[in-house]
C-alpha positions, 0 to 999 in steps of 0.5 A: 502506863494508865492513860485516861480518857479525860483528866479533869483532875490534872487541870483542875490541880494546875487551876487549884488555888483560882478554883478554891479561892472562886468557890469559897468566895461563893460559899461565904457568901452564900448567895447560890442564885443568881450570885454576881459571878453569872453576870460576871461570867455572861460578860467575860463570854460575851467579850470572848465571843464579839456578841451582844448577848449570852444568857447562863443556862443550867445545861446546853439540853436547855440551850437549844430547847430554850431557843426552839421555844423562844422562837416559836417552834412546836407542834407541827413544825419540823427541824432539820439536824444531823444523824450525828450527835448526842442525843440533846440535839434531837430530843430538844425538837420533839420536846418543843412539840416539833418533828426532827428531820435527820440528815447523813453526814459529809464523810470527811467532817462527820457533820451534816451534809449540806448537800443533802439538806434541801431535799428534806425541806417542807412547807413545815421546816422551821430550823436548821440545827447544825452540829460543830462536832468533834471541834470541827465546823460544820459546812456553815456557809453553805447551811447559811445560805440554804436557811436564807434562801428559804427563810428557816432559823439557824440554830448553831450547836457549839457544846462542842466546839468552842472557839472553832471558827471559819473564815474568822467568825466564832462557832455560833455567829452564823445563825440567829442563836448559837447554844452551848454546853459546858459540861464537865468534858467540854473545852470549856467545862464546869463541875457540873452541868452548865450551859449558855445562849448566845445572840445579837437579838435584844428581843430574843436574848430577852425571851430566853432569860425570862424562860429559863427563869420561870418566865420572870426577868424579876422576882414574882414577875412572871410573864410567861410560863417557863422553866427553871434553867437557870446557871447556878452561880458555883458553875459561874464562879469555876467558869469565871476562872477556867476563861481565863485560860480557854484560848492556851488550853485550844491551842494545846488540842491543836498543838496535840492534834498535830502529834497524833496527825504526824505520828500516825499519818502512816498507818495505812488502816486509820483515817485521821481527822480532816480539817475543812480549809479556812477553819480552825477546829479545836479538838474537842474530841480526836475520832480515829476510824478504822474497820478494825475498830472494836479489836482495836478499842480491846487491845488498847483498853488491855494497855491502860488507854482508855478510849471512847465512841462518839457515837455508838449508834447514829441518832435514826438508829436509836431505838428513841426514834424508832417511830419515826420509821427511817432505816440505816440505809437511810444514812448509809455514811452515819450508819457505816461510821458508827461501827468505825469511829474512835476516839482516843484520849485528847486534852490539854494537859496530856503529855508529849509521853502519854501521846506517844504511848498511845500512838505506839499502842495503834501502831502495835495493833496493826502490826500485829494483822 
């Protein structure tokens, strides 16, 4: 049995009809940019999330970068972020002009630490840019109150956790802006890049619509200097339609987590997700660890289980951040956990039969020790 790490097809065939019918739409009417589907996706987001504002983008990179520029940060300042996660996180900082300042990771959530977060603290930190990894909610009551005591900006980055929630409130309702990815993988994903801004700030949802539209809110009206990252409308229309079905599909990665949870709570090599109390993490990803982690990625690769690392190295140990001088001890958890991590297949179309051959797949490895 071949077993993928991601099947975009078999959703896509359960959806085909909606999806043709959205793009064709799109392509008969050939109005590519700026199309009514955007405004018709921003809305469907916006109802979904309870906010004011979202604001299409072309991908979750510019999201945050978006948001950093829109908020005044740049040459000279700092921003505070975890030492896990893709590299959009960070290098979104420097290209606004300003420093990232990484944080080690809490070892049972893999997001920052918020116990660790104030010692990093300057006269020159702006922002704090959580990362809600995996589908797990980053401690965001605790990095709240720490932006509020020292009166720092709350980016939330949500590209991969969509619909997470704590306490009842959505992933990216916390903070003044919360960014989002809806790359072909994610919860919510489109056939191509794609991302948005979310916001209850007039002001600021405004500022990030003009910048991402080459400074303009109308056609050669240009305010400002900006960028062009503007949400095409093809993504929109695909994205229009995969809403519809976002909550059925989270519900289906818990219900899956849950398998795998049961079916694997006694191998006593691995360690299973944590879930934070009074949170629902949505599973974006289901990251295994184990010490044995690279036997164990062959011996299932040899099975047909494709399997992937998020990530292989954390962010102060890529070579991209070598200037910065930090060392792995610097982030002993961050840095110890790369070399353990795995994630195994997970989505919402994956059969009750596939997760078992996976699970049994584990389960025949450690046996064989």
């Amino acid at each position: 049995m071949n077993i993928p790490f991601v099947d975009l097809k078999s959703q896509y065939l359960s959806i085909k009809q909606e999806i043709d019918d959205a793009i064709f739409k799109v392509l008969n009417d050939t109005n590519f940019i700026g199309g009514q589907q955007i405004r018709d996706f921003e809305s469907k987001f916006a109802s979904l999330y309870g906010v004011k504002h979202v604001v299409g983008v072309a991908n979750g990179t510019d999201a945050i970068y978006i948001a950093l520029k829109m908020l005044g940060i740049g040459v000279g300042d700092e921003v505070i972020t975890t030492a896990s996660s893709w590299i959009s996180t960070s290098e979104t900082i420097t290209q606004a002009g300003a420093k990232p300042v990484f944080v080690d990771i809490d070892p049972d959530t893999y997001t920052i630490n918020p116990k660790l977060i104030e010692e990093k603290i300057t006269k020159k930190t702006k922002a704090i840019i959580p990362v809600h990894l995996y589908g797990q909610m980053a401690d965001i009551l605790a990095i709240k109150n720490i932006c509020d005591k020292y009166k720092l900006y709350l980016i939330e980055d949500c590209a991969q956790s969509h619909f997470s929630e704590e306490n009842g409130t959505l992933a990216g309702r916390h903070g003044v802006v919360g960014t989002f990815s809806f790359y072909p993988g994610k919860n919510l994903g489109a056939y191509g890049d794609a991302g948005c801004i979310i916001t209850d700030d007039d002001l600021l949802a405004e500022k990030c619509r003009m910048f991402a539209n080459h400074g303009a809110l109308k056609k050669h009206a240009h305010k400002i200097e900006g960028i062009n990252s503007r949400l095409d409308t093809i993504q929109a229309a695909i994205l229009n339609v995969k809403a519809n079905y976002i909550i059925n599909w989270t519900e289906s990665r818990i219900s899956n987590a849950a398998f795998y949870n049961a079916t694997l709570k006694e191998v006593e090599e691995l360690t299973l997700p944590k879930v934070r109390n009074n949170t629902k993490h949505t599973f974006h990803l289901y990251v295994i660890r184990t010490k044995e982690r690279d036997a164990l990625k062959e011996h299932l690769g040899v099975m047909g289980i494709q399997t992937a690392v998020h990530y292989p190295l954390a962010l102060p140990n890529l070579e991209a951040y070598n200037y910065l001088g930090y060392a792995k001890s610097d982030f002993p958890i961050a840095s110890k956990y790369q070399n353990e991590i795995l994630s195994i297949p997970m989505y919402p179309e994956i059969s009750k039969d596939q997760m078992e051959y996976v699970c049994n797949g584990i389960k025949s490895f450690f046996k064989k020790k």
